[in-house]
C-alpha positions as CSV (number, residue, x, y, z in Angstrom):
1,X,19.8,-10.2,5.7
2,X,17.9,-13.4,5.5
3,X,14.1,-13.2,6.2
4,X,14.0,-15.4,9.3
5,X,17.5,-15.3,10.7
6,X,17.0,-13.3,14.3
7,X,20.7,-12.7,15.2
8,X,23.4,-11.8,13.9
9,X,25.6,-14.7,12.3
10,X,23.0,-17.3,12.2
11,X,22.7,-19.1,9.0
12,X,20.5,-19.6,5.3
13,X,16.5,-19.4,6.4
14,X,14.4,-19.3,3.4
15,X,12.0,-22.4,3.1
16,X,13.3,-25.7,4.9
17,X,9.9,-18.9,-20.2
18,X,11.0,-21.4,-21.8
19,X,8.4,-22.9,-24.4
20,X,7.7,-19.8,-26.2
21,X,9.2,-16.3,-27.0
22,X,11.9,-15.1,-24.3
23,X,14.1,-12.0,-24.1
24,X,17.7,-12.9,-23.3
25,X,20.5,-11.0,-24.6
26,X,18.4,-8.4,-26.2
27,X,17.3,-11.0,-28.9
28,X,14.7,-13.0,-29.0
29,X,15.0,-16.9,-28.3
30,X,12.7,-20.0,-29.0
31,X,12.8,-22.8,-27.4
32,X,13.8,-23.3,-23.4
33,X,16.1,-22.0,-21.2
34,X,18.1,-24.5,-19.0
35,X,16.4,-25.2,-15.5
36,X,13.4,-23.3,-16.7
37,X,10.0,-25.1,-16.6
38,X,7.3,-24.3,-19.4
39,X,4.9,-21.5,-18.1
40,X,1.1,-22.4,-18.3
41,X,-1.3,-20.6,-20.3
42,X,-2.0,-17.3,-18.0
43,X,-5.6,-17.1,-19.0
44,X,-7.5,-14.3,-20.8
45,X,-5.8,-10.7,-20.8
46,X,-8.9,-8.3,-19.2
47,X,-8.7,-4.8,-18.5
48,X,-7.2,-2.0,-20.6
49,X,-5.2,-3.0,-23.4
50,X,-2.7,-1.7,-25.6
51,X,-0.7,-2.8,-29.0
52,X,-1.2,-6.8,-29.3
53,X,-3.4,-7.4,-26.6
54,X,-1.5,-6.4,-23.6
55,X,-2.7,-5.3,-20.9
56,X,-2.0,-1.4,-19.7
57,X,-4.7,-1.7,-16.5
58,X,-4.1,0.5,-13.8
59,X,-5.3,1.1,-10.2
60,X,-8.5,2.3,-8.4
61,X,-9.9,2.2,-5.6
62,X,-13.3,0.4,-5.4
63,X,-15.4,-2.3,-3.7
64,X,-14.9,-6.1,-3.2
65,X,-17.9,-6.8,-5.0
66,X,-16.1,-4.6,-8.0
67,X,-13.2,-6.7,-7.5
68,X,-14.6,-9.5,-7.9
69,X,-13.9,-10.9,-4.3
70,X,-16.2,-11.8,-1.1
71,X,-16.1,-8.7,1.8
72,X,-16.8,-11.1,4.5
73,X,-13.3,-12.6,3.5
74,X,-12.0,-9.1,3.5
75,X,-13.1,-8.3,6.8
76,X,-11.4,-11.6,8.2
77,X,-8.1,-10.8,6.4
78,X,-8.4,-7.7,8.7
79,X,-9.1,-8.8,11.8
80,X,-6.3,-11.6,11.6
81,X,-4.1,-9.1,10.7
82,X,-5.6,-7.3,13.8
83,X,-4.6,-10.2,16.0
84,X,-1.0,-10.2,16.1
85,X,-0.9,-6.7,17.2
86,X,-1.0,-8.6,20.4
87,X,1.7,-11.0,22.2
88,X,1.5,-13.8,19.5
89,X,2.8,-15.8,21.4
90,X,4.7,-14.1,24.1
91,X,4.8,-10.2,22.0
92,X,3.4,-8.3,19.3
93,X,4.6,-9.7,15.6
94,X,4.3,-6.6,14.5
95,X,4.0,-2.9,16.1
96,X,1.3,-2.0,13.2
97,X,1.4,-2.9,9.6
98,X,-0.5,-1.5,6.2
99,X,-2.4,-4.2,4.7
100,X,-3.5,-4.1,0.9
101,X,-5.6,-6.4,-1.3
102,X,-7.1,-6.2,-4.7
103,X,-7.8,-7.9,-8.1
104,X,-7.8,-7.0,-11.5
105,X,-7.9,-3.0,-11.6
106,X,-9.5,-2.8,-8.4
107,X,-8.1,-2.4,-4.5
108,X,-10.5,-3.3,-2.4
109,X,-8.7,-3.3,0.4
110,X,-5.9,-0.5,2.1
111,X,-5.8,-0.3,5.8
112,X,-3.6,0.9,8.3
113,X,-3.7,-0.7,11.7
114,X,-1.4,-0.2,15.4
115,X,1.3,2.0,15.2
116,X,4.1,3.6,13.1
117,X,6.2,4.4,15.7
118,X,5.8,2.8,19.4
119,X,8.9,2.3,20.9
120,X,11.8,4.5,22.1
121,X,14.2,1.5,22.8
122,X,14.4,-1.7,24.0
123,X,15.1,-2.8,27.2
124,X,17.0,-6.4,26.7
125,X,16.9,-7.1,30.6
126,X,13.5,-7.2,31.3
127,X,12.5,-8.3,27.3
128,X,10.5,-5.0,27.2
129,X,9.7,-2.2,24.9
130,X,10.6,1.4,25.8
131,X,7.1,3.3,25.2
132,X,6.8,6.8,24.1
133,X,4.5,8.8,25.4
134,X,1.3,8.8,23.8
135,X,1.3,12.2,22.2
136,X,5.1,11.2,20.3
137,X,3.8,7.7,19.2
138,X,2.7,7.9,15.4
139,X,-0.1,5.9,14.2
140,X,0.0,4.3,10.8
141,X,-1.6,5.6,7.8
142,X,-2.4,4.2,4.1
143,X,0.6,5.9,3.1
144,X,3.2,5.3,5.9
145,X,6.6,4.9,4.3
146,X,8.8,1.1,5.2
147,X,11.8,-0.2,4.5
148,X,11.2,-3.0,2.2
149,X,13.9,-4.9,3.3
150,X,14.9,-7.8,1.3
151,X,12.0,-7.3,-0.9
152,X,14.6,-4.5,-2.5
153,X,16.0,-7.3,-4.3
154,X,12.7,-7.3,-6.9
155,X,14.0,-4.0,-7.8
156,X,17.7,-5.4,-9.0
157,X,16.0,-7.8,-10.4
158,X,13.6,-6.4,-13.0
159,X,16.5,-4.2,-13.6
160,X,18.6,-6.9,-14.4
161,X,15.6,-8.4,-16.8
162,X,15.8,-5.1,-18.3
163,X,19.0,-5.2,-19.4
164,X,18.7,-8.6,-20.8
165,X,15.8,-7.6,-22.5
166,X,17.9,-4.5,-24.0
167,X,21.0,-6.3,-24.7
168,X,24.1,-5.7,-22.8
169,X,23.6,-8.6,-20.3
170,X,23.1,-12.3,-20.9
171,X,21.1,-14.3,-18.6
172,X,23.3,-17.5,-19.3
173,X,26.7,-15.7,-19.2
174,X,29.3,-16.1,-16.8
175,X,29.4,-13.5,-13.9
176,X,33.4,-12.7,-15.0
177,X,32.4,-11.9,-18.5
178,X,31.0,-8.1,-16.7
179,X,33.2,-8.4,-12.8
180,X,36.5,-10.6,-14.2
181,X,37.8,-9.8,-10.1
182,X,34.5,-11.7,-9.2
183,X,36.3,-15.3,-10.3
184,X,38.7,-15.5,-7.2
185,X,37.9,-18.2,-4.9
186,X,36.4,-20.5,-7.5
187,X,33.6,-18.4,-8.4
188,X,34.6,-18.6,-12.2
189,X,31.3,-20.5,-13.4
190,X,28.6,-18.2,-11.6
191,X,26.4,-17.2,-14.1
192,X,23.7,-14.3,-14.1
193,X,20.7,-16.5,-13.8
194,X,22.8,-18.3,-11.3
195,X,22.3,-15.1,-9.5
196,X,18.6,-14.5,-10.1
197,X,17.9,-17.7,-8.7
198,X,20.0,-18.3,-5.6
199,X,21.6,-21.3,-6.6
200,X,25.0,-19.4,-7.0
201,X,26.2,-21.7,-4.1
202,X,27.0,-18.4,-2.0
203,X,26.7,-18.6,1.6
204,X,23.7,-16.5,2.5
205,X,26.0,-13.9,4.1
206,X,28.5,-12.2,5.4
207,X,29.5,-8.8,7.3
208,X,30.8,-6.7,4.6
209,X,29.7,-3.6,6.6
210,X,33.0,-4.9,8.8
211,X,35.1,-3.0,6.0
212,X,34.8,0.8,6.1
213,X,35.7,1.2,2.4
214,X,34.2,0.1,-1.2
215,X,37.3,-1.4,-1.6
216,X,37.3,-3.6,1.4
217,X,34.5,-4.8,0.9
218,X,34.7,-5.6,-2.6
219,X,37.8,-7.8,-1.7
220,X,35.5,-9.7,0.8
221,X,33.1,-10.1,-2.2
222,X,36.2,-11.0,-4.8
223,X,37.9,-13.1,-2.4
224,X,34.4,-15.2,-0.9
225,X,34.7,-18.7,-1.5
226,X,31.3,-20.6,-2.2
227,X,30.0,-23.2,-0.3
228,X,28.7,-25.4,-2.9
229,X,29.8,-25.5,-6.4
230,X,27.5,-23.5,-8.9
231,X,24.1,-24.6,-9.9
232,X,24.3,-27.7,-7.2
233,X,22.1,-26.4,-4.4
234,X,19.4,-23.7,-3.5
235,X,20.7,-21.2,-0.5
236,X,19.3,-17.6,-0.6
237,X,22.1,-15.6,-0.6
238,X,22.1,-11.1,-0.5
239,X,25.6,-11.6,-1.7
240,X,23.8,-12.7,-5.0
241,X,21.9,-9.6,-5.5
242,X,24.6,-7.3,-4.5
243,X,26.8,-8.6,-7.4
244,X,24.0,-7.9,-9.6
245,X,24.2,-4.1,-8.5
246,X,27.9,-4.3,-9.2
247,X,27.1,-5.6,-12.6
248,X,24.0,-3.3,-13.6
249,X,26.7,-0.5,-12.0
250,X,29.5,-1.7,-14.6
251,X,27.2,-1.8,-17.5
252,X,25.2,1.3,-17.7
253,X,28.0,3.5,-15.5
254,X,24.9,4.4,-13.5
255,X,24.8,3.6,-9.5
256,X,21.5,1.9,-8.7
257,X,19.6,4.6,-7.4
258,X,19.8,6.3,-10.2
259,X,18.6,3.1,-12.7
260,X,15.8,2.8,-9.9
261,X,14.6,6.5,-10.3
262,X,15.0,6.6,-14.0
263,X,13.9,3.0,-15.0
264,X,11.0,2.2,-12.8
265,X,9.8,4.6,-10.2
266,X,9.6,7.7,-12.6
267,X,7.9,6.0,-15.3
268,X,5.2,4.5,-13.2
269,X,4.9,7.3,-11.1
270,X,5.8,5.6,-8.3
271,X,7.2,8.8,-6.1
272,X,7.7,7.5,-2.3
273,X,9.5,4.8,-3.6
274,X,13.2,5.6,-3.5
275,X,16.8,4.6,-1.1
276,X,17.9,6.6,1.0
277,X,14.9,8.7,1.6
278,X,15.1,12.5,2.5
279,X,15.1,13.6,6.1
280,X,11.5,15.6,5.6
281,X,10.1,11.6,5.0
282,X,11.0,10.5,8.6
283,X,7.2,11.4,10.1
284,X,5.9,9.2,7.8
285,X,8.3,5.9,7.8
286,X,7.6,3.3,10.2
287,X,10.4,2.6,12.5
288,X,12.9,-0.4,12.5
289,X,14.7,-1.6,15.2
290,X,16.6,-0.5,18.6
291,X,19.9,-1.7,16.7
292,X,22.9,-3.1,19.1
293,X,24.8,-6.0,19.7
294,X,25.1,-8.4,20.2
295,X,21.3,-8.9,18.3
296,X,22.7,-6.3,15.4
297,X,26.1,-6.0,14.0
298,X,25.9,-2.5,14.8
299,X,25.5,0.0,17.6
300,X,23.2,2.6,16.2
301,X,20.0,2.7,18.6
302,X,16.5,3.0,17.4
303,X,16.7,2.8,13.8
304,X,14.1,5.3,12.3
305,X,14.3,6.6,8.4
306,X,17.1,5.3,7.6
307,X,18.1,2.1,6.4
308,X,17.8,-1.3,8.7
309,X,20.0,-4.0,7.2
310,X,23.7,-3.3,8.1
311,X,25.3,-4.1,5.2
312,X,23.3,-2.2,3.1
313,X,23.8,1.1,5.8
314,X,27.3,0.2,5.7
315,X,27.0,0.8,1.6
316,X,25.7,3.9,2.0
317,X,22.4,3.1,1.7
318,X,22.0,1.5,-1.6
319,X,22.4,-2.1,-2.6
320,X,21.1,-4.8,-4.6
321,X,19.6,-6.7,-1.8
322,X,17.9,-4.5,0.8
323,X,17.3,-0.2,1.0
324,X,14.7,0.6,-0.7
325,X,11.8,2.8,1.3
326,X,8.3,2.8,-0.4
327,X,4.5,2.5,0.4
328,X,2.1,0.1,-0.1
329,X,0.1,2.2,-3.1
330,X,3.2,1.6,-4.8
331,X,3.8,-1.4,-4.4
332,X,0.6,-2.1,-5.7
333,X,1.5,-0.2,-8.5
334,X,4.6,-2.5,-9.4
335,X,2.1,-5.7,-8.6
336,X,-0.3,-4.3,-11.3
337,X,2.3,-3.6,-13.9
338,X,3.5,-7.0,-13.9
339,X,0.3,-8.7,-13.9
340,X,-0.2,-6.3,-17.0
341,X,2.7,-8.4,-18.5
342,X,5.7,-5.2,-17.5
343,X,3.1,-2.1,-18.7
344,X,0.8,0.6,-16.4
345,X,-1.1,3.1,-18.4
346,X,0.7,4.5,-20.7
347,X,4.4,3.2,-19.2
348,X,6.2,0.1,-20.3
349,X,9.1,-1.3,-18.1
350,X,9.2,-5.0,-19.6
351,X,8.2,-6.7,-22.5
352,X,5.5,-9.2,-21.8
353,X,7.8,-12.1,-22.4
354,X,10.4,-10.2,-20.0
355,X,8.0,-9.9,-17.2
356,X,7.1,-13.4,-18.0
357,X,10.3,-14.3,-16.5
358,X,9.3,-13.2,-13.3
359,X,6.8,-16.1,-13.0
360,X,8.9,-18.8,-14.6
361,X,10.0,-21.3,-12.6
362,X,14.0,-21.7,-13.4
363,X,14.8,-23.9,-10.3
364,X,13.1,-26.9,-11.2
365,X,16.1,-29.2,-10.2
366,X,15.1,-27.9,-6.9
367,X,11.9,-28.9,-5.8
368,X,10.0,-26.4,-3.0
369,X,12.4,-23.8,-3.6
370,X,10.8,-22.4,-7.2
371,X,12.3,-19.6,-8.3
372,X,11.4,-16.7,-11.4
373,X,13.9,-14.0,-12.0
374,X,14.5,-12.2,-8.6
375,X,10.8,-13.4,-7.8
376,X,10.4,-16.7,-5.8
377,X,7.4,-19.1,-6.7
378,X,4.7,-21.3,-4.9
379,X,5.8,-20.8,-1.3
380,X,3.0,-21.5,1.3
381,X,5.2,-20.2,4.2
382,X,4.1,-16.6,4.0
383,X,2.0,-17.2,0.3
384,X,-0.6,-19.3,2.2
385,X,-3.7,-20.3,-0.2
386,X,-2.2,-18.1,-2.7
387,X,0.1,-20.3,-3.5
388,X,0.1,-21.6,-7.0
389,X,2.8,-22.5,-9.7
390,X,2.8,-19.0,-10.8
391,X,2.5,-17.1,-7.6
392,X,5.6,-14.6,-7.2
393,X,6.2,-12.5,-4.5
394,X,8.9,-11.8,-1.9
395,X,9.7,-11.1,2.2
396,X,11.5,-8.8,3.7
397,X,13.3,-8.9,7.3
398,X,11.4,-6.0,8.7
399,X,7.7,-7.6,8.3
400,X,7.3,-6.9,4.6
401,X,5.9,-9.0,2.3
402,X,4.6,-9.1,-1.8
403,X,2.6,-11.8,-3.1
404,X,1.4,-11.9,-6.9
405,X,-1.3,-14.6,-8.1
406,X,-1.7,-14.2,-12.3
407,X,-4.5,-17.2,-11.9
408,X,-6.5,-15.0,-10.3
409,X,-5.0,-11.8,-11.0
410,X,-4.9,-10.9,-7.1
411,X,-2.2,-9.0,-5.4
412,X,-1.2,-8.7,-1.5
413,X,0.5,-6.3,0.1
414,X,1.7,-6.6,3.6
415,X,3.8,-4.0,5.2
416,X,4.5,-4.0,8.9
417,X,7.2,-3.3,11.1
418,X,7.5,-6.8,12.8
419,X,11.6,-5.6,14.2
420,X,10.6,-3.1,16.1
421,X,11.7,-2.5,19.0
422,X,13.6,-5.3,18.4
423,X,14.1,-8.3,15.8
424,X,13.5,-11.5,18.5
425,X,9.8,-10.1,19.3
426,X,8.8,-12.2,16.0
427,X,9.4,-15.4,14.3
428,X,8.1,-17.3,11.2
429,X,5.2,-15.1,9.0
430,X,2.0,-16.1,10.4
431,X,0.2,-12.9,9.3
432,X,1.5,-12.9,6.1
433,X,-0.2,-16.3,5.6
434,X,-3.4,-15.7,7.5
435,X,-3.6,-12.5,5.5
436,X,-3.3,-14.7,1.8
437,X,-5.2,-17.2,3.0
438,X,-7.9,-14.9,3.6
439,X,-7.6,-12.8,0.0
440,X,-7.6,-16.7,-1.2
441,X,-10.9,-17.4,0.1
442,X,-11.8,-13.9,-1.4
443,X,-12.0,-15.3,-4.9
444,X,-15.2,-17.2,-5.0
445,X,-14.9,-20.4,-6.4
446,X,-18.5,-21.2,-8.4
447,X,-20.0,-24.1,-8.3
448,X,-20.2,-26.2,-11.3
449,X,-24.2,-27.0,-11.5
450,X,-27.2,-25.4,-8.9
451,X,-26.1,-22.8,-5.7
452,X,-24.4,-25.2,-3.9
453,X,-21.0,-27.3,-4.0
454,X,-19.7,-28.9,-1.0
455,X,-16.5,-27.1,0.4
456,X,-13.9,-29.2,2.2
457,X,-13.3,-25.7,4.1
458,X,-9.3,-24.3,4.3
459,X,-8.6,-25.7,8.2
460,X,-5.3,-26.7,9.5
461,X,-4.6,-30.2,11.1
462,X,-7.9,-31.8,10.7
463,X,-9.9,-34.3,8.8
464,X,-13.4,-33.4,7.0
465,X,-15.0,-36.2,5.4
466,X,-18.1,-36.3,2.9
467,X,-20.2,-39.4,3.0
468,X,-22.6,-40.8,0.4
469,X,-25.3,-43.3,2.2
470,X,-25.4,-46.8,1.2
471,X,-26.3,-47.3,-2.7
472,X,-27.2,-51.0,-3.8
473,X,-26.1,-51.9,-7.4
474,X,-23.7,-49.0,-7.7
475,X,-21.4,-49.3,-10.7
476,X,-20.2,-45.8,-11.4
477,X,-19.2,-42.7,-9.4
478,X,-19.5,-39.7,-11.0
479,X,-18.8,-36.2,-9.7
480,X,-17.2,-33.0,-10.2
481,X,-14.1,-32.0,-8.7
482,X,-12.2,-28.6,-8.2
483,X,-8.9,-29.2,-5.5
484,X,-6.3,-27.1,-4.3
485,X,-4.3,-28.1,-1.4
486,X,-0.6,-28.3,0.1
487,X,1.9,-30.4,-2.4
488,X,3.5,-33.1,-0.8
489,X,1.5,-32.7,2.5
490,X,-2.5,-32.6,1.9
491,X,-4.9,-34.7,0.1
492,X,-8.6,-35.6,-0.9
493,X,-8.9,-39.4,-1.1
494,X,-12.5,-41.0,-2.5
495,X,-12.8,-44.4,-0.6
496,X,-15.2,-46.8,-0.5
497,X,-16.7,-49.2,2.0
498,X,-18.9,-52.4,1.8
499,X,-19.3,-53.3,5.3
500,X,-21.3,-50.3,6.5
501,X,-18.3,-47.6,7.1
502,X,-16.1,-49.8,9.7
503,X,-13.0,-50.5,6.7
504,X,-12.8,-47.7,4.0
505,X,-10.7,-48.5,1.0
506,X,-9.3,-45.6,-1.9
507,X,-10.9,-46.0,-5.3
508,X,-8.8,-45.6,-8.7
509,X,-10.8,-42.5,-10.7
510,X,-10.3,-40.5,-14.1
511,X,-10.4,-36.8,-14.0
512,X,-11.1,-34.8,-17.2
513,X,-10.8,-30.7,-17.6
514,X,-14.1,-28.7,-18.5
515,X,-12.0,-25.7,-20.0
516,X,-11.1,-27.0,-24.5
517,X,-6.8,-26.9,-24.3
518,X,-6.5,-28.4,-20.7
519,X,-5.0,-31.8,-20.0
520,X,-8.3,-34.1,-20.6
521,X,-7.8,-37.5,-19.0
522,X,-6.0,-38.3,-16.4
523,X,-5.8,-41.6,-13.9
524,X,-5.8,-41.0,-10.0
525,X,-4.7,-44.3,-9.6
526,X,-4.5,-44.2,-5.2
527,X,-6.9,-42.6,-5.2
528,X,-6.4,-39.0,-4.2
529,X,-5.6,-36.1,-5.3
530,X,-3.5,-32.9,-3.8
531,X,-1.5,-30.3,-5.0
532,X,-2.7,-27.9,-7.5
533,X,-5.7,-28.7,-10.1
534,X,-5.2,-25.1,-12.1
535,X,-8.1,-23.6,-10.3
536,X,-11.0,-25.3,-12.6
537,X,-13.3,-27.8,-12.5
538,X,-12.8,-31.4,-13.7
539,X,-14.9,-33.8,-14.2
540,X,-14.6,-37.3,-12.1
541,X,-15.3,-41.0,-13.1
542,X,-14.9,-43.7,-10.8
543,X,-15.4,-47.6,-11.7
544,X,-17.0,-49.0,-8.4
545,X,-17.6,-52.7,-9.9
546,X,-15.2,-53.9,-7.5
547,X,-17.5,-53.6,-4.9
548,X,-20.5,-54.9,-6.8
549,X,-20.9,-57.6,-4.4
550,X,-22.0,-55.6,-1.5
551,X,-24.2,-52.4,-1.0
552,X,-21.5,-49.6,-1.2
553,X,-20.9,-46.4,0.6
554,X,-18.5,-43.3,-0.6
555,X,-16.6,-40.8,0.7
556,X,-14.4,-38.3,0.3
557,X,-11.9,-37.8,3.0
558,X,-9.7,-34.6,3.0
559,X,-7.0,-34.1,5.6
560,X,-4.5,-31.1,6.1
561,X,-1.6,-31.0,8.6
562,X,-0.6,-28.3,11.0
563,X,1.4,-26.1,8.6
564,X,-0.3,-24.5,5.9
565,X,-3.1,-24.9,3.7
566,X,-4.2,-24.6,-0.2
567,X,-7.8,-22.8,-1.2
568,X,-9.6,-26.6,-0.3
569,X,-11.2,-28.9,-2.2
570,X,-14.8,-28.5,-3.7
571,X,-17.4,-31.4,-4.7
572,X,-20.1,-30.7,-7.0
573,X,-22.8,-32.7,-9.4
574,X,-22.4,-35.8,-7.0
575,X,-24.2,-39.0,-8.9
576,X,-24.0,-42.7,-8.3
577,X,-25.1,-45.1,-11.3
578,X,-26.0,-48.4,-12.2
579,X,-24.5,-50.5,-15.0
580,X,-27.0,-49.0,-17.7
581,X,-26.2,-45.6,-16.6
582,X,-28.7,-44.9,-14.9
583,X,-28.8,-42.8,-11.9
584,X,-29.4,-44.8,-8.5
585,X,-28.5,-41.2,-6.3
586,X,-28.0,-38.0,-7.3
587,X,-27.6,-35.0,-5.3
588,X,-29.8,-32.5,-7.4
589,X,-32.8,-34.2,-5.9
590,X,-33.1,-33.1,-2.9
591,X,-34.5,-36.7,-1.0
592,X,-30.8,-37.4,-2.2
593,X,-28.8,-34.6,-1.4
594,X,-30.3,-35.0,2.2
595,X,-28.5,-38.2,3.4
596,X,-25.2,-37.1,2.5
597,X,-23.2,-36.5,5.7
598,X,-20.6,-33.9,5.6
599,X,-18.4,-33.4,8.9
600,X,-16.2,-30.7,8.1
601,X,-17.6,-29.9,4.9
602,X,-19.9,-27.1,4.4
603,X,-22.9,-26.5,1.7
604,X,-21.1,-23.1,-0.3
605,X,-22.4,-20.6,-2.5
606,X,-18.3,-19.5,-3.4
């Protein structure tokens, strides 16, 4: 079922390695992979390590401070989270949820908060819940048990890379060469990666659970005409992932609970994560939804240890897309090994260039929907200020959500229970981006020279501006800059003015990396900046001879619309100077760093 689609029928809803050593058909290849973009440097390996370097950490619990993160940043991701256990706008978004946060090896962060189990039914006339009595309500705990939802489909996937990684399946092969019934109705050129990816040109779905038998529903699936010719468009589609159970089924002549048990959960210990979970688990799962038409496809009341999306109860459970039960200890498990590059303790899963694949963007003919294997990329709309080029996570229809960040080798976990009693009670995944954007600002950001760099602050919708005082005989600005803010949407312009602050004007600047390797010069030639800087400093230059004629005044403006923000913008080392070089202000004396005027900006430590 599609994350944001509330009733039954309604359409698509998702957002409206090459260049080095990769695993694909068991060998390995150099060189690129078709749609796939060139993954970054990751940064130094920390942490436990194994043969070549990689990385083997596993979990414990600890405190921010070990983590390397802020607690006053902590405490906010809590007490957001807190906030939409009531009407937000009209009702809860959630009944309760289990929230956990951490870096590195460290958790810092596992919380249960509101309730388990809440509701009895649902009463659609007055738009009500059905309360149990107190005594039968179960609150959550660290270790309540939640159907994942469509974040089942990171499960298939990393499965699938297995098998690519091992040999029998080829990322770039044709669906047909493992399913030949799957090329009816012009399917024919669907690859595997085509798959992975979403851009299959499935429609995002349709009622299979209609068909009481496997082989009524695999004739929907045969006979399913595509909407859009392979590889032409994005739409996330659970039809995709179900095919790739049918193909893992084929080739290893093992259903999919079994390759889940035996090729992930046992190996990294990962024991309340299974489908179909055992009746003895039902105290300890959070419930789903009153389930009945016409909101559900099916009549089956409060839904309650068992799994919610229909066609995956109508497949007995398991399937490639959604059914999978686990915790959020778990999870965190999984998050870790694939930071570790597919290894936990002494367990390997992946090969580091396998579980590279998971934060390789393949979809870059498709700009705003990145996409890894199975894993999608650099989505504000429930990543927040986590969002990077390599952040990978996943949503799932019942309130679930994963988010991975390898730049700062941070992991999010939010589990709630957002369709119960019923799936209309919430829309969009405001807590799952209050909550990143919180564990964002948890990951101090140092400034570059003293305590103190200016912070533009993460606000939504507003303008904060910066402003220098008036310099005569200015001929260079010099500064340094760190920025990370919403692609296509937010920006941090330097303008100048020379009649006293009525008409600003941008400036042209340079920016050069700090850190040897990076990308040294490049020319902002509007002015501004936005989008993602690779969370390091640069250096700034600005020629200001242009406005040699007058005395001049800076600022930087920054201004974020109503959606979603990145981690900000920070200003540091702020120096104007004359034509000899020599410096006319600078902020490190502090008859200087007084007249600068920050509305919106703040003086920060992190």
């Amino acid at each position: 079922m599609t994350e944001t689609t509330r009733f039954r029928g309604r359409g698509p809803s998702r957002r409206a390695f090459g260049g080095g050593i990769l695993a694909l058909g068991g060998a390995l290849m150099i060189g690129t992979v078709p749609g796939a973009a060139s993954a970054p440097d990751p940064g130094p390996r920390d942490g436990r390590t194994g043969p070549g370097g990689a990385r083997r950490t596993t979990l414990r619990r600890g405190s921010a401070e070990r983590a390397g993160l802020l607690q006053e940043h902590l405490d906010r991701l809590v007490a957001d989270a807190e906030s939409f256990l009531r009407p937000s706008p009209a009702h809860p978004w959630y009944a309760g949820a289990v929230l956990l946060a951490g870096r590195g090896d460290t958790v810092a962060l596992h919380r249960p908060i509101g309730t388990a189990v809440r509701y009895a039914a649902y009463d659609e006339k007055t738009d009500t819940g059905v309360e149990l009595p107190a005594d039968e309500q179960i609150p959550m705990r660290e270790d309540t048990v939640f159907d994942l939802a469509s974040v089942s489909k990171l499960f298939t996937s990393i499965l699938a890379v297995q098998q690519i990684e091992r040999g029998p399946l080829a990322l770039e092969e044709r669906v047909t060469a493992y399913l030949p019934e799957f090329g009816a109705g012009g399917k024919q050129d669907v690859t595997v990666r085509q798959l992975l990816t979403h851009t299959s040109g499935f429609r995002a779905w349709i009622p299979l659970y209609e068909e009481p038998t496997r082989e009524g529903r695999l004739r929907l699936l045969w006979n399913e005409v595509p909407a859009d010719p392979p590889g032409t468009v994005y739409r996330y589609s659970d039809l995709n992932l179900i095919t790739l159970q049918l193909i893992l089924e084929e080739i290893t002549a093992l259903p999919l609970d079994e390759l889940l048990r035996t090729e992930i959960t046992d190996p990294l210990g990962m024991h309340r994560t299974r489908f179909n979970p055992p009746l003895s688990w039902r105290p300890d799962i959070a419930a789903t939804e009153d389930a009945r038409k016409p909101w559900s496809g099916l009549d089956r009341g409060m839904v309650w240890g068992e799994v919610h999306d229909e066609n995956a109860y109508g497949m007995g459970g398991v399937a490639g897309h959604a059914g999978v039960f686990s915790h959020a200890w778990d999870l965190a498990v999984l998050a870790r090994t694939l930071l570790n590059g597919g290894a936990y303790g002494d367990a390997r899963i992946l090969s580091a260039a396998s579980a590279e694949l998971m934060f390789t963007d393949f979809n870059t003919a498709f700009p705003g929907d990145e996409h890894g294997l199975g894993f999608e990329l650099y989505q504000h709309w429930y990543m927040g200020a986590m969002a990077t080029p390599r952040s990978a996570g996943h949503t799932g229809f019942t309130g679930t959500s994963l988010v991975l960040d390898p730049t700062t080798d941070s992991f999010l976990i939010v589990l709630g229970n957002s369709v119960h009693p019923v799936r209309s009670w919430r829309s969009g995944s405001a807590p799952r981006v209050a909550t990143a954007n919180a564990l964002a600002r948890a990951v101090p950001v140092r400034p570059l020279r003293g305590r103190r760099s200016w912070f533009s602050g993460t606000a939504r919708g507003t303008t904060a501006s910066l402003t220098l005082p008036e310099v005569p005989g200015a001929a260079r600005f010099e500064c340094a800059l760190w920025w990370d803010a919403e692609p296509g949407a937010d920006a941090a312009v330097l303008e100048a003015s020379a009649d006293g602050g009525t008409h600003w004007a941008p400036v042209p600047f340079t920016t050069t990396a700090h850190r040897p390797g990076a990308p040294r010069r490049q020319d902002h030639p509007t002015g501004a900046v936005g989008g993602w800087s690779g969370r390091e400093w640069y250096a700034l230059a600005a020629d200001l001879t242009a406005w040699s004629t007058a005395p001049v005044r800076l600022r930087w403006r920054y201004v974020t619309d109503r959606r979603f923000v990145g981690r900000g913008v920070y200003v540091d080392a702020i120096r104007l100077l004359d034509g000899s070089g020599r410096p006319l202000f600078d902020e490190a004396r502090p008859a200087d760093g007084a007249r600068i005027e920050a509305v919106g900006w703040t003086a920060s430590a992190d």
